[in-house]
C-alpha positions in Angstrom: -7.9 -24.4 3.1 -10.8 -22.1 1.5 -9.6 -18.2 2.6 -11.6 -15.6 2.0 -8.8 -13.4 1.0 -10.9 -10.1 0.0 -13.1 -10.0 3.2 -10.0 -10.7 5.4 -8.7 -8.2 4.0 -11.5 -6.0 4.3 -12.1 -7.2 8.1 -8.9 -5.6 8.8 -9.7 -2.4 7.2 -13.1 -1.9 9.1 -11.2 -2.8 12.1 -8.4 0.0 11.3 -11.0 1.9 10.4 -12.9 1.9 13.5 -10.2 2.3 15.8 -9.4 5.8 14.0 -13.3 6.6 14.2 -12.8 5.8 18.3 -9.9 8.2 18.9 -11.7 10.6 17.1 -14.4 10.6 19.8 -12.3 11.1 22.7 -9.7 13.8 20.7 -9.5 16.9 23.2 -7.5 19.3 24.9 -4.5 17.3 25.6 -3.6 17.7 21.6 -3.8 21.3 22.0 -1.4 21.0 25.2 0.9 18.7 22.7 0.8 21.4 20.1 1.8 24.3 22.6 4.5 21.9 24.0 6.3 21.9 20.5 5.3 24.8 19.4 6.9 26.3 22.2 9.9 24.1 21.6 13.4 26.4 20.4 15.1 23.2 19.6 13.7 20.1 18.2 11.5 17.8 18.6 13.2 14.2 19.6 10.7 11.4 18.7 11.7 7.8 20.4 10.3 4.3 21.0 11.3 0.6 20.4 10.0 -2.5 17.9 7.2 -1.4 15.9 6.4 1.8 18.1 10.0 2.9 17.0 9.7 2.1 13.4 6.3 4.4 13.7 8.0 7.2 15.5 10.9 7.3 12.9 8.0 8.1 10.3 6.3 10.6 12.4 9.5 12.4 12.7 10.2 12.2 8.6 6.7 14.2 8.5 7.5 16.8 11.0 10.8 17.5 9.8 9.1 17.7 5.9 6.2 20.0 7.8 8.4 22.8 9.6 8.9 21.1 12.9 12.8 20.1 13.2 12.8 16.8 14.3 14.6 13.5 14.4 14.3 9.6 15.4 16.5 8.4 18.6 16.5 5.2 19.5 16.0 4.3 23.1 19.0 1.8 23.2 21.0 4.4 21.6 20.2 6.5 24.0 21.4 4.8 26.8 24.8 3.8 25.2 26.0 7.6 24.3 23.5 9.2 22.5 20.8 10.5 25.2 23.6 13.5 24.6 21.7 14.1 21.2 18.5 15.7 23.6 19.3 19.7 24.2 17.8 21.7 26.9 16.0 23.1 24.3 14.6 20.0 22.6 11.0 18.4 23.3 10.4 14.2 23.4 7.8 13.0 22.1 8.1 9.1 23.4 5.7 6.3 21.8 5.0 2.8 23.9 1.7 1.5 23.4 1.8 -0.8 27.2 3.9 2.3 28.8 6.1 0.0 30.0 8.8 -1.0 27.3 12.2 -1.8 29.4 14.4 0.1 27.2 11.9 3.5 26.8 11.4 3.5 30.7 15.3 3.7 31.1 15.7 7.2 29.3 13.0 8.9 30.9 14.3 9.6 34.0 17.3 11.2 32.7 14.6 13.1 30.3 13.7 14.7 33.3 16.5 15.3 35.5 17.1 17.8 32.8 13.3 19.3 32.6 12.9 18.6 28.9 9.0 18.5 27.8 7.9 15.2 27.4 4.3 14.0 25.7 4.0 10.6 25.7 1.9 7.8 23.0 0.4 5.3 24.9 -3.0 3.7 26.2 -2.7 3.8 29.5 -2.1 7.0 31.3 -0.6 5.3 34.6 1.8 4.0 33.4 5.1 4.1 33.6 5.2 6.4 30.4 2.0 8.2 31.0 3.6 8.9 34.8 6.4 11.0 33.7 5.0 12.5 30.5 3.8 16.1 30.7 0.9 15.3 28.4 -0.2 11.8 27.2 -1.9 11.1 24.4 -4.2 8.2 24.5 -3.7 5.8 21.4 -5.4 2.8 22.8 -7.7 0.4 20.5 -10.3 -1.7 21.1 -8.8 -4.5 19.2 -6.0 -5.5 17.0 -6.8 -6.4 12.7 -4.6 -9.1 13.6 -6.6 -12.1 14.2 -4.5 -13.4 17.3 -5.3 -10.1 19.0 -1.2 -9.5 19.0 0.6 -8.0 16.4 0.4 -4.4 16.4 -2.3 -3.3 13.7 -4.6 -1.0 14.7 -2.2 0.4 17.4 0.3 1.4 14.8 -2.4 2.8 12.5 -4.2 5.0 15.1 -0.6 6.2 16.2 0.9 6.8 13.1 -2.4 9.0 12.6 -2.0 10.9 15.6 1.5 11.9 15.0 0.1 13.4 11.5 -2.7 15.2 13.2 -0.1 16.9 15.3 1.9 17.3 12.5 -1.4 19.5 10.7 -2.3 21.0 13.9 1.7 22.4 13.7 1.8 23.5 10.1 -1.4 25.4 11.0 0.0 26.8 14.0 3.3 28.4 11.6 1.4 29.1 8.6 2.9 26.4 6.5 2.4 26.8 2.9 3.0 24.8 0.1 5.7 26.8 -0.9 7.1 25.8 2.4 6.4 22.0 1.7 8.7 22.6 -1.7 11.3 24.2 0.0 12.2 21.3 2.2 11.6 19.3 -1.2 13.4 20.4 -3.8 13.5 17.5 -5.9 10.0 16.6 -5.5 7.4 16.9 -8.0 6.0 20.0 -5.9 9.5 21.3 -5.5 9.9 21.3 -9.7 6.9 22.9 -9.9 7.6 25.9 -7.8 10.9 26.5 -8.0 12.2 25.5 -11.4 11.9 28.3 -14.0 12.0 28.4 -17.9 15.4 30.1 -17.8 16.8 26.7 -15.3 15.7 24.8 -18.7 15.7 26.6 -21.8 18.1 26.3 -24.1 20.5 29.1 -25.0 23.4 28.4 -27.0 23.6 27.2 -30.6 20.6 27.7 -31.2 19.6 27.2 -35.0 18.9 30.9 -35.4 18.8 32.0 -39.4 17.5 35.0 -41.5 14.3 35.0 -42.7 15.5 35.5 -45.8 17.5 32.1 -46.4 16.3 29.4 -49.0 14.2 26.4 -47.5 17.6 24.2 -48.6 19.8 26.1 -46.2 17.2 26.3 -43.4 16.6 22.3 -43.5 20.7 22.4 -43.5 20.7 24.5 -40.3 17.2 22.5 -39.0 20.1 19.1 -39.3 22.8 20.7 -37.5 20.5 22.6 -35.1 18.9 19.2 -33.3 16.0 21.2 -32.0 13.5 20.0 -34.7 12.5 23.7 -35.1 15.1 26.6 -37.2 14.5 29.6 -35.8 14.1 32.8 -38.3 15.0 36.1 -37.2 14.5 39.7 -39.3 17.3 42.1 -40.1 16.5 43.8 -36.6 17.2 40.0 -35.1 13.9 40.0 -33.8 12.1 36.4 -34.1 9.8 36.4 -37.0 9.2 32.8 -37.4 9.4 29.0 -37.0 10.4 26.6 -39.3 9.6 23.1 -38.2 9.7 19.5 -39.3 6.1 19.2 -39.9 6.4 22.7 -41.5 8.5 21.4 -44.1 6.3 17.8 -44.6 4.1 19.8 -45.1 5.9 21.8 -47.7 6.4 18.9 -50.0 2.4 18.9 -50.5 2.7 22.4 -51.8 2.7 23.1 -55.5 4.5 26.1 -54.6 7.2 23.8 -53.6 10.9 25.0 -53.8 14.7 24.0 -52.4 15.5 27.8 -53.5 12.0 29.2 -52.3 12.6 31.8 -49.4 12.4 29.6 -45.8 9.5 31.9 -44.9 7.3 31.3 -46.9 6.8 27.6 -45.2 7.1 29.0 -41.7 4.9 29.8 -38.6 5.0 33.9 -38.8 4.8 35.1 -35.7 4.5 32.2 -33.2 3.8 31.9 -29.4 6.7 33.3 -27.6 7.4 34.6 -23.9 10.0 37.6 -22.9 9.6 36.3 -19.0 12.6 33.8 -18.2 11.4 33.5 -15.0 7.8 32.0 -15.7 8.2 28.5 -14.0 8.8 26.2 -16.3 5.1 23.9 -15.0 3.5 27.3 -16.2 5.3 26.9 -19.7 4.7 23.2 -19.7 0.7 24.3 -19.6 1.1 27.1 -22.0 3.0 24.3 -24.3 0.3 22.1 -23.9 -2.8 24.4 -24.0 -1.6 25.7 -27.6 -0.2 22.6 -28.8 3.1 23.2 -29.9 6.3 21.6 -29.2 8.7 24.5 -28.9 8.4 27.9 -26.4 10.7 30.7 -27.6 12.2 33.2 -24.7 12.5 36.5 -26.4 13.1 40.1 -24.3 11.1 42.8 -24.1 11.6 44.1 -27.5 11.7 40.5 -29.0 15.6 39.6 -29.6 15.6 35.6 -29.0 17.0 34.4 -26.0 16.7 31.3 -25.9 14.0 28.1 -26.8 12.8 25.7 -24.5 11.2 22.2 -25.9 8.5 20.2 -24.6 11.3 16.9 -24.1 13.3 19.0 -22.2 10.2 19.8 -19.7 9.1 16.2 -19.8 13.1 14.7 -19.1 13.3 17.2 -16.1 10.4 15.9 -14.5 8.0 19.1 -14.8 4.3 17.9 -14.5 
């Protein structure tokens, strides 16, 4: 059998593609009316369907619950064994059954109801069974499935799972949802590190290899051993920083003719390098500065320059900070 793999593949795109550039077309005012609905809602929002539409819905609810809208997955067979209970009278459903008419959805709904919760429903056809009781229904039909059968849900899911995000946008517009916002509910995300962690969350402070200015090159590379920063750090007789004393510094030592075990440390070192006296710079803003000026080590001073601690580019790097 001779498949050609690539434009199969891209058949099914243009087909995905085209149902999405369909609903776009025939988007209006019920998504507003879905958007008030939730909005509106004090509790949460209870997204629900069965097979593939469920698997879909439990997705859509993952982003609304990342995006400021409280929400969760119930299963409609859960629901009818014990957990309908989980829907509060100050809850909204948002229920997802692309014929209307799945058995198990079509059970819950009347008890949805009896009770008044808001109800918008996913599905193509409006008269059904879903489309009957929901308060607003959302039209997700396609012209055709990718799959080549015409069966498996392909397109369906794809155009759904795409309207559930553009309600999702619509609703972080509607609170003012900022990224800071996104990060909150993230906190061990990327974005989360990035604006939340701070250089005083990473920096080391204690034993640090801190030494006089004054001390021979021998007793700096002793400290530079024992220190396991890679940097000794050279402070004046007001223990203010005045200096760096790296590996490199000292490779690069060896080349001098000036060379000297008993030669004051200083005289190899970076006088007056890059510091910061803000421990509460985040630490992706010191990860820039780091890279920007090249260096491998930031030192946190106060205001008046007393060390307070160092903070190495590993350490930014091993805690994720991009």
């Amino acid at each position: 059998m001779n498949n050609d793999y690539i434009a199969i593949a891209k058949k099914t795109l243009e087909i995905e593609a085209n149902a999405l550039n369909e609903a776009v077309g025939r988007v209006g005012d019920e998504i507003t009316r879905a958007v008030e609905i939730i909005f509106a809602c004090k509790g949460k929002l209870v997204v629900t369907g069965v097979g593939k539409s469920g698997l879909i819905g439990a997705k859509i609810a993952a982003t609304f619950a990342s995006t400021g809208t409280p929400s969760f997955f119930l299963h409609p067979t859960e629901a009818l064994h014990g957990d309908l209970g989980m829907i509060g009278p100050d809850d909204a459903v948002l229920a997802i059954s692309y014929s209307g008419e799945s058995e198990e959805l079509s059970s819950i709904l009347p008890h949805i109801k009896r009770f008044a919760i808001p109800l918008i429903g996913m599905t193509r056809n409006s008269a059904s069974t879903l489309g009957r009781y929901s308060d607003e229904v959302i039209n997700i039909s396609v012209a055709a499935e990718a799959c080549p059968l015409d069966i498996a849900p392909t397109s369906s899911t794809t155009l759904t799972l795409a309207m559930g995000d553009a309600l999702a946008v619509c609703l972080m517009r509607a609170r003012n949802f900022k990224k800071e916002d996104f990060a909150s509910f993230h906190p061990g995300g990327a974005l989360g590190k990035r604006l939340f962690v701070k250089v005083s969350d990473l920096m080391r402070t204690e034993n640090l290899p801190i030494v006089d200015e004054e001390i021979s090159l021998k007793e700096a590379i002793l400290a530079l051993s024992e220190g396991r920063l890679g940097t000794v750090l050279l402070q004046n007789g007001e223990g203010k920083l005045s200096g760096l004393l790296s590996d490199g510094d000292i490779r690069r030592a060896l080349l001098s003719p000036s060379f000297s075990l008993d030669a004051p440390a200083k005289g190899f070192a970076t006088l007056h390098p890059l510091t910061i006296n803000d421990a509460t710079m985040l630490a992706s803003d010191a990860l820039v500065l780091i890279e920007n000026k090249k260096i491998q080590l930031l030192v946190v001073t106060d205001a008046a320059g007393v060390i307070q601690g160092a903070l190495h580019l590993h350490t930014l790097v091993e805690a994720g900070i991009s």
